[in-house]
C-alpha positions in Angstrom: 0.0 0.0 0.0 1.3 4.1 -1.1 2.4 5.5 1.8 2.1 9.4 1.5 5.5 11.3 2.0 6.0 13.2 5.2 4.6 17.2 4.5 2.8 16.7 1.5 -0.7 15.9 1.1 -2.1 13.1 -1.1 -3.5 14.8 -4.1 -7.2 14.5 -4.7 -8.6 13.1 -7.4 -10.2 14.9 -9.8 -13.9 15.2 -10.9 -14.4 14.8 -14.4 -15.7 17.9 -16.5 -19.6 17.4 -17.2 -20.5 19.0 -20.6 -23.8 20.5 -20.3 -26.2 18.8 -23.2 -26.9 21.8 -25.8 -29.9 23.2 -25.3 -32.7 22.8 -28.2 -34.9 25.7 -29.0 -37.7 25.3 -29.4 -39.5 24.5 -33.4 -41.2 27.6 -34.1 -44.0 25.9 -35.6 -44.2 26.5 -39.7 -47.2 28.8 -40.6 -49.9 27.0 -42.5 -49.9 28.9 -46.0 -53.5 29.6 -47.6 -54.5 27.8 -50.6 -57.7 30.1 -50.8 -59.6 32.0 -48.6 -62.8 30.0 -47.9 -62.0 30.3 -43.7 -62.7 33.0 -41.5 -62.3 36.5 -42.4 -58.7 37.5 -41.1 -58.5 41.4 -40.5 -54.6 41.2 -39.9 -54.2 39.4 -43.6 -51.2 39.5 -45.6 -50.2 38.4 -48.4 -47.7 35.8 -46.8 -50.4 34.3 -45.8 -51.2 32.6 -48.6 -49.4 29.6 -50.9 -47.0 30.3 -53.9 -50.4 28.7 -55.6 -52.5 31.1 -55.2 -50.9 33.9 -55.4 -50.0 32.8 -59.0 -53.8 32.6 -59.2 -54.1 36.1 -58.2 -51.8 37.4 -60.0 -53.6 36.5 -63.3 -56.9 38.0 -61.8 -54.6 41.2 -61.6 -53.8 41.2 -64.7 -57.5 40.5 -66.1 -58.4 43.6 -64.3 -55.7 45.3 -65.9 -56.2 45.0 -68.9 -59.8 45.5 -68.5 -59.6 48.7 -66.7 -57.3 50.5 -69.5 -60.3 49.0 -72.1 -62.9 50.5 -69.7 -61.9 54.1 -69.0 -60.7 54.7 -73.2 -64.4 53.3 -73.8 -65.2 55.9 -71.3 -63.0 58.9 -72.9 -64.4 57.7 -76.2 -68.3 57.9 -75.9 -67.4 61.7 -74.0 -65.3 62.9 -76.3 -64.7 60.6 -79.9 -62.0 58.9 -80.7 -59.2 61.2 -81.6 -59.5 62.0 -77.8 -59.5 58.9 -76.3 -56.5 57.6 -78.6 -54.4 60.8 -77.0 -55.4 60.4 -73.8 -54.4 56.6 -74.3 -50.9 56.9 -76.0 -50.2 59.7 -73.1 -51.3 57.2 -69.9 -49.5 54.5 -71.3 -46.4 56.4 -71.3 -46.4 57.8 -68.0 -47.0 54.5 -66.9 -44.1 53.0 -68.8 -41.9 56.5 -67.2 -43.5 55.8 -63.4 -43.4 52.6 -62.8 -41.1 50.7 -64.9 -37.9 52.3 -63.5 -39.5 50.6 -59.9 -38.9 47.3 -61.1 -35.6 47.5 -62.3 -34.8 48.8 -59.4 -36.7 46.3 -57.0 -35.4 43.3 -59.0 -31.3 44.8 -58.9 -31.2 45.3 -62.9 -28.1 47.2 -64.1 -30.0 48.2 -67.2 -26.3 48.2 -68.9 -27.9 46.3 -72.2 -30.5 45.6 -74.0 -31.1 42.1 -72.6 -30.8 43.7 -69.0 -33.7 45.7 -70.7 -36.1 43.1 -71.5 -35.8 41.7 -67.8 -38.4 44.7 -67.5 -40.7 43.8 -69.8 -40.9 40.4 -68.1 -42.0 42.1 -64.5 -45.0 44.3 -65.2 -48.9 42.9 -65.3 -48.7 43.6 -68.8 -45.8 41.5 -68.8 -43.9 38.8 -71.3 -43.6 36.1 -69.1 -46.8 34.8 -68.6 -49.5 33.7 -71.1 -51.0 37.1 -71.9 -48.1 38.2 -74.3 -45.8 35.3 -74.5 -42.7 36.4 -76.4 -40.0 34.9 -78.1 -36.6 36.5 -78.4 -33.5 36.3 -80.9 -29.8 36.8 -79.2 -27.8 38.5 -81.8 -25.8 40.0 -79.1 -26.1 41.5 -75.5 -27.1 44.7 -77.3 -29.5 43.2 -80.4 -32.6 41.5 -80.1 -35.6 40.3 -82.2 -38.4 40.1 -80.3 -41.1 38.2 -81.7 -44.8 38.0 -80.0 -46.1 34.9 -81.5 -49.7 35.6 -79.7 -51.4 38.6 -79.0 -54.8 38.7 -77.0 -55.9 42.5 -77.6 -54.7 42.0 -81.3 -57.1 39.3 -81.3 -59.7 41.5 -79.2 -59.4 43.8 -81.7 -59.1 41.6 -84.6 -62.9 40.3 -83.4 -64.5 43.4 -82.6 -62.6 46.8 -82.5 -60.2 46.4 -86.1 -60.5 50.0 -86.5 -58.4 50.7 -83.1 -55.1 48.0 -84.4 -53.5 51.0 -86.3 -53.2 53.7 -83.3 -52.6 50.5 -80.7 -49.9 48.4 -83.3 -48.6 51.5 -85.1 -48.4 54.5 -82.3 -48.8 53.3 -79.0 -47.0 50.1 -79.1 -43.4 51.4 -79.8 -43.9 54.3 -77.5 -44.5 52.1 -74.8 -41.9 49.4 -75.7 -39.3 52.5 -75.3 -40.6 53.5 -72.0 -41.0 49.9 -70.7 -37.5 48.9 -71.4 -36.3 51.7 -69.1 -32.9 52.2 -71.0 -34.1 55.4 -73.8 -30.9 55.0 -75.8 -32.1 51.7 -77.1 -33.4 51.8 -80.1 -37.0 50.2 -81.2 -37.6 49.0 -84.5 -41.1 47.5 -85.8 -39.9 44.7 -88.5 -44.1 43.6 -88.9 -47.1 44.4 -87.2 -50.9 43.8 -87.7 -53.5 44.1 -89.6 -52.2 39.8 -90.3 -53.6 38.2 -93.3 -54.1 35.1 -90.6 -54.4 34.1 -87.3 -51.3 31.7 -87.7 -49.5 34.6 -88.5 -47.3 35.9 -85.5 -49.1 39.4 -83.5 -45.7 41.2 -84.4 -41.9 41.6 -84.2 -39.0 44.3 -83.2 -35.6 44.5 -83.4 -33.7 46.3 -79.9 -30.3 47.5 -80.6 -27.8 49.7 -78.0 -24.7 51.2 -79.3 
C-alpha cells in the first residue's frame, strides 16, 4: 500500500468535467400557407399568408383587371369625347405609366439596365408582362445589345381583330413602340417594328421588333 511522503498531502482526485447537453430551442411551428380564402375572415391578412399557388392565381386576376380597366376608362374617354380623344389620352397614360413605374422594377429586382437584354428583364415584370400567357414572347440573341423580339400571340390584337379592327392601327402603329421604349427603361435603345398587324391570318405571329444599343 502508497504510503504518503512526510509534508505533503495526497492529491485529490479529480472530478471529471460534465458538458452541459446543448440546449434545443424550441420548433417555431411552420405557418400554415392559404391555398384560398374560404375560412374565416382575417383582419390582420397578408399576403404571406397565402401559398405560392395562389398567389399565381391572383396574379392573373390582376392582370385580367388590368387589362380591363385600361379597355374601360378609353371606352369611357371615347363615348365623351370621340376617338381622336381617347387615342391621346391613351398613348399619353401608357407612357407615364411606362416612365412611373417601370424604373420601380428594375430597381426592385437589382437590374443594371447596362444592355439591351438587361432591358427586356423589365418587360418580363410588369402585369402587362412577357412572361406569362397574356403576351408570351420569343426572343432572338444576336448580341447582349441586339434583339428580335417576336410575339407569336397577342390577345388584344385578337380582341381587336374580333371586334374593334379599327383601333389596331393607333394601338400596333403608335402606342405600341412608345411604350416598348418607356417599358425597357434604358431610352438610348433603339426600337424597331420589323411587322405588325393588320395579319392576313391568325397563324400569322401578332408582331416583331428589333432592340439594338450602341
Amino acid at each position: 500500500m502508497a504510503k504518503e511522503t512526510p509534508g505533503k498531502k495526497a492529491a485529490k482526485p479529480r472530478a471529471k468535467a460534465t458538458r452541459k447537453a446543448p440546449v434545443k430551442k424550441a420548433a417555431v411551428p411552420k405557418k400554415k400557407e392559404m391555398n384560398d380564402y374560404s375560412g374565416p375572415f382575417n383582419p390582420s391578412l397578408t399576403f404571406d399568408d397565402f401559398s405560392k399557388e395562389f398567389l399565381l392565381k391572383l396574379m392573373h386576376v390582376w392582370q385580367y383587371g388590368w387589362l380591363h380597366m385600361t379597355e374601360a376608362w378609353y371606352n369611357a374617354v371615347k363615348q365623351r369625347y370621340g376617338v381622336d380623344t381617347a387615342n391621346e389620352c391613351e398613348t399619353q397614360a401608357w407612357e407615364t405609366i411606362g416612365e412611373r413605374v417601370n424604373p420601380r422594377f428594375a430597381k426592385v429586382a437589382n437590374i443594371e439596365l447596362n444592355t439591351v437584354l438587361d432591358s427586356l428583364k423589365c418587360l418580363q415584370l410588369p402585369l402587362d408582362n412577357t412572361t406569362g400567357g397574356l403576351f408570351p414572347a420569343e426572343a432572338k440573341i444576336i448580341n447582349p445589345n441586339h434583339v428580335i423580339w417576336t410575339i407569336p400571340r397577342c390577345r388584344s390584337l385578337e380582341f381587336f381583330e374580333a371586334r374593334e379592327p379599327e383601333r389596331i392601327h393607333h394601338v400596333c402603329h403608335i402606342n405600341e413602340k412608345k411604350i416598348i421604349e418607356r417599358y425597357l427603361v434604358n431610352r438610348k435603345i433603339k426600337v424597331t417594328p420589323l411587322k405588325l398587324p393588320p395579319r392576313k391570318s391568325p397563324d400569322e405571329i401578332a408582331c416583331q421588333w428589333e432592340f439594338t444599343l450602341e
